[in-house]
C-alpha positions in Angstrom: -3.6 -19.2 -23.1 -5.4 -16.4 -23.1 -3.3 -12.9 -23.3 -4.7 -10.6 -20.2 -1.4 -8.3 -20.6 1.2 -7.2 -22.5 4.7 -6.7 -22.6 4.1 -3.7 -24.4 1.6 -2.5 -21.5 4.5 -2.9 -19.0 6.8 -0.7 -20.9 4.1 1.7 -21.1 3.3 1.2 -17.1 7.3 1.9 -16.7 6.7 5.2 -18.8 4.1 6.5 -16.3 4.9 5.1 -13.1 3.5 6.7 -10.3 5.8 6.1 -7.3 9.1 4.1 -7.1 9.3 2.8 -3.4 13.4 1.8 -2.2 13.6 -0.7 0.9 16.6 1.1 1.7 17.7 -1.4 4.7 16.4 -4.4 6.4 17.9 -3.6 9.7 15.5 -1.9 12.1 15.6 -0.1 15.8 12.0 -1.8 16.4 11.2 -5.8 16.8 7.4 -5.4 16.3 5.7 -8.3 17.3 3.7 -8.4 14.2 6.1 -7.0 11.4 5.7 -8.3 8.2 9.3 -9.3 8.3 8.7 -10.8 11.7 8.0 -13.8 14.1 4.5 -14.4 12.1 5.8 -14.8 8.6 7.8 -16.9 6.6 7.4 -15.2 2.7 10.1 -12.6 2.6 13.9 -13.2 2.3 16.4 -13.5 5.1 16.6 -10.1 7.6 20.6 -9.4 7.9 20.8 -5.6 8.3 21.7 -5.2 5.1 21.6 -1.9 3.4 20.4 -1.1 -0.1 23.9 0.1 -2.5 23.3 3.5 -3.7 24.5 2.5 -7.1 21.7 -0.1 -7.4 19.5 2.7 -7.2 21.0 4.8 -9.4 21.1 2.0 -12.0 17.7 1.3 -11.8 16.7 5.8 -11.8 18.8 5.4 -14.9 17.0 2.4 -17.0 13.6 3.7 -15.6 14.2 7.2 -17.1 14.8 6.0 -20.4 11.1 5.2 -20.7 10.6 8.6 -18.6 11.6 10.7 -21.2 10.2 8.4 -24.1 7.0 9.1 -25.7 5.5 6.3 -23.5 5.3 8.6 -21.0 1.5 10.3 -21.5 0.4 10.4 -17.4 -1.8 13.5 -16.9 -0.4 13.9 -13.8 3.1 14.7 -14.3 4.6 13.7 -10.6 5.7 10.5 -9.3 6.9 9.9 -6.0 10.4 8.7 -4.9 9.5 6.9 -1.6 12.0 5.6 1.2 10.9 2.0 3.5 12.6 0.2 5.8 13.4 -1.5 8.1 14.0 1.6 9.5 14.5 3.8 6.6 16.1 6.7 8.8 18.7 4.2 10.0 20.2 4.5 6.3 20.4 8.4 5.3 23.3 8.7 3.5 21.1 6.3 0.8 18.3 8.8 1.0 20.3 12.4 0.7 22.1 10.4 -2.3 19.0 8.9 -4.2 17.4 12.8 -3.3 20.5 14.3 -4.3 20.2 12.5 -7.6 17.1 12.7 -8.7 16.9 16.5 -8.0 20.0 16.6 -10.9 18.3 13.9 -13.0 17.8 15.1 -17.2 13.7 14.2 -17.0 11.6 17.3 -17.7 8.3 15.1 -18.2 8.4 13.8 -14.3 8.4 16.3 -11.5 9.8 14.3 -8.3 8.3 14.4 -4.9 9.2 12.5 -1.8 7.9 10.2 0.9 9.3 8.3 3.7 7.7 5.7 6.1 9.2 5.9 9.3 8.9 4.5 13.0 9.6 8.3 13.8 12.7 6.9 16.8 15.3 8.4 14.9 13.1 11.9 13.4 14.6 14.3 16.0 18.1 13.8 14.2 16.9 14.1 10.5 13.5 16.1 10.8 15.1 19.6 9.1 16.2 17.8 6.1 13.0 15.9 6.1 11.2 19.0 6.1 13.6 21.1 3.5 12.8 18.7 1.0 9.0 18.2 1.9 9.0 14.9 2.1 5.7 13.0 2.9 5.5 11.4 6.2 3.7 8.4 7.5 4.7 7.6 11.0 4.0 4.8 12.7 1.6 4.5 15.6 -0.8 2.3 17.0 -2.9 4.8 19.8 -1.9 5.3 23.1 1.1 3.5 25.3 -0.9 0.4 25.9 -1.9 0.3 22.2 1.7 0.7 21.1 3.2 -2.0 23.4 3.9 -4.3 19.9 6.3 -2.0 18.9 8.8 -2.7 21.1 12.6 -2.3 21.0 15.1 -5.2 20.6 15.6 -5.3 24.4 11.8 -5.4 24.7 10.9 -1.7 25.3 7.9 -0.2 24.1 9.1 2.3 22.0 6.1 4.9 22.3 7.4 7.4 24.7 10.3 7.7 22.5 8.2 8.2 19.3 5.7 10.7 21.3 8.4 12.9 22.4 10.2 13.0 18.6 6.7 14.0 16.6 6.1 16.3 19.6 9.1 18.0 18.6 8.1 18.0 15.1 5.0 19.2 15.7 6.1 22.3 17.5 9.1 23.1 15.2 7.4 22.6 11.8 3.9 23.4 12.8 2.7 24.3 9.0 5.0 21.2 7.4 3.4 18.4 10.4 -0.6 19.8 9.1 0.5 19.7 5.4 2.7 16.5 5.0 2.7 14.3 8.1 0.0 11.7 8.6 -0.3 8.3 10.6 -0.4 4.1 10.4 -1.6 2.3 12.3 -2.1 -1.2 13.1 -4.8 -3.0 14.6 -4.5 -6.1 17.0 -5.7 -7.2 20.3 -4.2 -4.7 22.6 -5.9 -1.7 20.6 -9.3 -0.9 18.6 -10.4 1.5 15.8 -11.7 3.8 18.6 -8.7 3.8 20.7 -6.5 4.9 17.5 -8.7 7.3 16.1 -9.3 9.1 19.5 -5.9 8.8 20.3 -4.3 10.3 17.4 -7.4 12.9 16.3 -7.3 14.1 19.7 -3.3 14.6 19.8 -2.4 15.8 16.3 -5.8 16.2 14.9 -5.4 13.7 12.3 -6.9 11.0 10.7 -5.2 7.8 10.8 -4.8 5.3 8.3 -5.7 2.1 9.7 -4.3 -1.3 9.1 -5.6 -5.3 9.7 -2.1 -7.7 9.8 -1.4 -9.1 6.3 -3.0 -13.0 6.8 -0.9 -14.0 3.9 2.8 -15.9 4.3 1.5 -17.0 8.0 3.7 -19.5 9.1 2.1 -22.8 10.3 3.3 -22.7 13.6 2.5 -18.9 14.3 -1.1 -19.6 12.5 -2.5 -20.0 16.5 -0.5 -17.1 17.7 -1.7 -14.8 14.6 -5.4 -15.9 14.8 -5.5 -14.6 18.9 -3.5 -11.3 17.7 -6.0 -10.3 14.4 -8.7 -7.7 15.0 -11.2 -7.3 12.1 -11.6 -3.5 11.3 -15.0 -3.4 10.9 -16.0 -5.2 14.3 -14.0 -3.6 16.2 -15.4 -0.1 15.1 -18.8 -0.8 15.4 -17.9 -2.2 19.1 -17.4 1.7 19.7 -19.7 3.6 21.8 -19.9 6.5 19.1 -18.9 4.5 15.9 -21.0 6.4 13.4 -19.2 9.3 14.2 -15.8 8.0 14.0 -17.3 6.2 10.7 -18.2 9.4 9.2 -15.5 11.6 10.1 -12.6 8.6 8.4 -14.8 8.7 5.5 -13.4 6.5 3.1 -10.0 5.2 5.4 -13.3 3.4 6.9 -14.0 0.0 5.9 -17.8 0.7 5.5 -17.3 3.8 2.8 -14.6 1.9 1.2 -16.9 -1.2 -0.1 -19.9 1.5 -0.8 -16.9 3.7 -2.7 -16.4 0.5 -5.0 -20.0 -0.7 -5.3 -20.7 2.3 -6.2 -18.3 3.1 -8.9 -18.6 -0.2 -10.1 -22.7 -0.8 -10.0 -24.4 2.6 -9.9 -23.9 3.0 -14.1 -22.5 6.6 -13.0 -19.3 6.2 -12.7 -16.9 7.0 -15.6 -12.9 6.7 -15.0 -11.9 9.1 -18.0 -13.6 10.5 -20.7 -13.0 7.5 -23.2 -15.1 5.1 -20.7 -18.0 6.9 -22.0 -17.6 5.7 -25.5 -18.0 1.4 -24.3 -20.4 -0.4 -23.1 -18.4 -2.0 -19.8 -20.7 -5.4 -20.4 -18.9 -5.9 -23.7 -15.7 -5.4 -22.3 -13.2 -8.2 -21.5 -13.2 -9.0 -17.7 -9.7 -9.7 -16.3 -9.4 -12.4 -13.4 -9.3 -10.8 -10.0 -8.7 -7.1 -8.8 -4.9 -7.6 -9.4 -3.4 -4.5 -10.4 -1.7 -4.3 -13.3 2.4 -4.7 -12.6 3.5 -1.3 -12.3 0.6 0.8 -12.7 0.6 1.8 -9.2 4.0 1.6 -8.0 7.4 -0.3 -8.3 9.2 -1.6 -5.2 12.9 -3.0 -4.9 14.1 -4.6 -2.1 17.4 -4.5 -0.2 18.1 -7.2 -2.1 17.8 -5.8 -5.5 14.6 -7.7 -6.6 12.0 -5.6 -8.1 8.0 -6.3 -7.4 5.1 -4.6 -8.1 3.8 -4.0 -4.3 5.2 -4.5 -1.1 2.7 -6.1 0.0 3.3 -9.6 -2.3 5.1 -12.4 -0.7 9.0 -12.1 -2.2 9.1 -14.5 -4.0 7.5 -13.0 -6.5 10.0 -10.7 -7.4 9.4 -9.5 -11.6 12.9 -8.2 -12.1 16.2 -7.8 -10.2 19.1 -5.2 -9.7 22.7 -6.6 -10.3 26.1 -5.0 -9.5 26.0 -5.0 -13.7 22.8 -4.1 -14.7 19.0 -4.4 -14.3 17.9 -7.3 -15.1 14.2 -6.8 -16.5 12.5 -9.1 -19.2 8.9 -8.0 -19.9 7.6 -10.6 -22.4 8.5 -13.0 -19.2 6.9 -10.9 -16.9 3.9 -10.7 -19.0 3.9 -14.7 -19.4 4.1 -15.6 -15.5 1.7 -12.7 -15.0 -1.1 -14.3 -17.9 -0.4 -17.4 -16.7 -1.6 -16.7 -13.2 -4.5 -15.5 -14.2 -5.6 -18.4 -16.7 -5.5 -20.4 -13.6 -7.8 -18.6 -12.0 -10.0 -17.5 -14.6 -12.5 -20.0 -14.4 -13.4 -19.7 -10.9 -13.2 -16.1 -11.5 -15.8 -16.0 -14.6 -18.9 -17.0 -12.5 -18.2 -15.4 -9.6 -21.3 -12.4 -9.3 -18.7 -9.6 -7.7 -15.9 -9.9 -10.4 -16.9 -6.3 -11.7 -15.7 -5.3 -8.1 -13.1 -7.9 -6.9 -10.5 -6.4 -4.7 -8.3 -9.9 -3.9 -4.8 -9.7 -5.0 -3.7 -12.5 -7.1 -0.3 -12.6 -5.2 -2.5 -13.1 -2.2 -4.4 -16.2 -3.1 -3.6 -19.6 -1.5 -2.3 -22.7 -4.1 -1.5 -19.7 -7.0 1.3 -22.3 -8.4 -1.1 -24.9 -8.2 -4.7 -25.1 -7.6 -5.7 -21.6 -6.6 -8.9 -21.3 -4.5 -9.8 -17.6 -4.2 -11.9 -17.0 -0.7 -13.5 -14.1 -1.6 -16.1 -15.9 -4.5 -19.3 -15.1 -4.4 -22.5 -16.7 -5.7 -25.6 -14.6 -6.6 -27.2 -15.4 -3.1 -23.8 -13.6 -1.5 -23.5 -10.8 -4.2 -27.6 -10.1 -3.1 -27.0 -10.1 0.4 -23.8 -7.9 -0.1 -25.6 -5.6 -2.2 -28.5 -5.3 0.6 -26.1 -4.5 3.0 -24.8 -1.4 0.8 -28.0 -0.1 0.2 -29.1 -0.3 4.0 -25.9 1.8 5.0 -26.7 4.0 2.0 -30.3 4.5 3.1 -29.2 5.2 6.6 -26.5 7.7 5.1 -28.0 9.2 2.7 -25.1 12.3 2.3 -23.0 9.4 1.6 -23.8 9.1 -2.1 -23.1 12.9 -3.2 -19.6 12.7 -1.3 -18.5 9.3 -3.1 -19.4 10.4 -6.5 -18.3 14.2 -6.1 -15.1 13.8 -3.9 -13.7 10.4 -4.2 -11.0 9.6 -7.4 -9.8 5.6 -7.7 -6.8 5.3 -9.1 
């Protein structure tokens, strides 16, 4: 079997984490109609308002530091975020003053600690000062206007928008300098909204650009697979159904579908693109390939669930937890982790080694249908697709020509 990673890398990825994310409850004040959690999906563990224990979290700050303050620890960028996710994460403060409380205290002069929260904003108006004491990041949920919105209803039904309105309204006018610096916007799209109704929407109301979301088509259960499929917008066509797409295009800039696969074909094709200073030394045709665009565990964050289990992303089905949090201790075996993870991939690998776009691959190994068994990734491409891809990019670059300068100049992957 061949060895794509390390046990020693995930120590090292521990070291230099960039963002530790806390599901801090599973109980919510929203029953979205297309929550991950939700009606449509089957690959997440059972919703029983739990909350997460505060000394779970403490347990795990204190086994993470130890790498922290090791000699592992060689990020150039010193901070890493502590970030709070629900459920509702507001409906469970007293976890979130503690864990802040904590880590403000902790012995870890190599990390400096920032903060982040996502939040369904119904609950802000009570907690927004201490929100805004500690400058905590804020992505608020909202899909456009009150039509738009009409998902994210309430458990009796309710569409929760005028209550979400009037709370970053009040935000807004309290913290005017805080809301332009540190609050931004989700958003999901579906059948009762479009690109252009959420970018309008929210540019025009808070002069922001939102982030903007397909549903996850992963963990679909089969009887919801109908129900999903009528519900799904594709990003791309619905923005280039808009009267005045380009602008909207231009003005996301790389939050838009379109910049984001020129971003990546760029970096990854144009020859010009070095990550650090040591890429300049290798000739990236001699370097190993690994299967997929699969990050590497930890590299770019580390969530825990309300349950204690520990994954890489919250985006990954579950059961795929890599470690777990006990009322003892934490539970985290990297030479196993590395295993599971190479063996995965040597599955894989030979559908991935002639596919034409694996310099560029974005699909998540977690993500791939039959990964325990016979794994069939949908996003292959033979040198016919990869040529017609490629076309594409250079027409849009041709047609945006300013494109090019911005990418290269302004635009860090990480």
């Amino acid at each position: 079997m061949t060895e794509y990673i390390s046990s020693e890398q995930i120590y090292d990825a521990l070291a230099n984490l960039p963002q530790l994310v806390f599901e801090v409850t599973d109980a919510c004040n929203l029953k979205c109609k297309y929550c991950i959690y939700g009606e449509f999906y089957e690959d997440h563990d059972v919703r029983e308002n739990s909350m997460l224990p505060i000394d779970k979290a403490i347990r795990l700050i204190d086994y993470l530091n130890q790498y922290w303050n090791s000699p592992r620890c060689t990020s150039a960028n010193s901070y890493m975020y502590i970030s709070f996710y629900g459920g509702e994460a507001l409906m469970n403060m007293d976890f979130v003053k503690a864990v802040v409380a904590y880590i403000e205290q902790l012995d870890c002069p190599r990390r400096e600690f920032r903060f982040s929260m996502t939040t369904n904003a119904i609950l802000l108006h009570r907690h927004m000062d201490y929100l805004v004491e500690k400058k905590f990041n804020l992505l608020i949920s909202l899909d456009g206007n009150e039509y738009n919105h009409s998902y994210r209803v309430d458990h009796s039904g309710r569409n929760s928008f005028s209550r979400v309105i009037i709370n970053v309204d009040l935000l807004q006018d309290r913290y005017p300098e805080y809301f332009r610096r540190y609050v931004n916007f989700n958003s999901v799209l579906h059948n009762r909204n479009s690109v252009a109704d959420i970018y309008t929407f929210i540019k025009q109301r808070y002069d922001k650009i939102p982030s903007i979301g397909e549903l996850n088509n992963s963990g679909i259960r089969d009887d919801k697979k109908k129900e999903f499929n009528d519900t799904y917008r594709n990003t791309m066509e619905s923005l280039h159904q808009a009267e005045h797409y380009e602008e909207i295009e231009n003005d996301m800039f790389v939050s838009a579908e379109s910049y984001q696969g020129l971003m990546l074909y760029l970096h990854q094709y144009s020859g010009y693109h070095f990550g650090d200073y040591t890429s300049l030394l290798f000739d990236k045709e001699k370097l190993r390939y690994r299967p997929t665009g699969t990050c590497s565990p930890f590299t770019k964050k580390m969530f825990v669930t309300v349950n204690g289990k520990i994954l890489p992303c919250e985006r990954i089905g579950q059961q795929h937890y890599m470690g777990l949090i006990t009322d003892d201790e934490v539970v985290f075996d990297a030479h196993a982790i590395a295993d599971l993870f190479n063996s995965y991939l040597n599955r894989i690998e030979k559908q991935c080694s002639s596919c034409q776009n694996k310099a560029a691959c974005t699909q998540c190994l977690f993500n791939i249908e039959g990964l325990n068994n016979q794994p069939q990734c949908h996003g292959y491409m033979n040198k016919q697709a990869l040529l017609r891809a490629s076309s594409a990019k250079m027409a849009f670059l041709r047609d945006h020509p300013e494109a090019y300068r911005k990418i290269m100049t302004e635009v860090i992957i990480t």
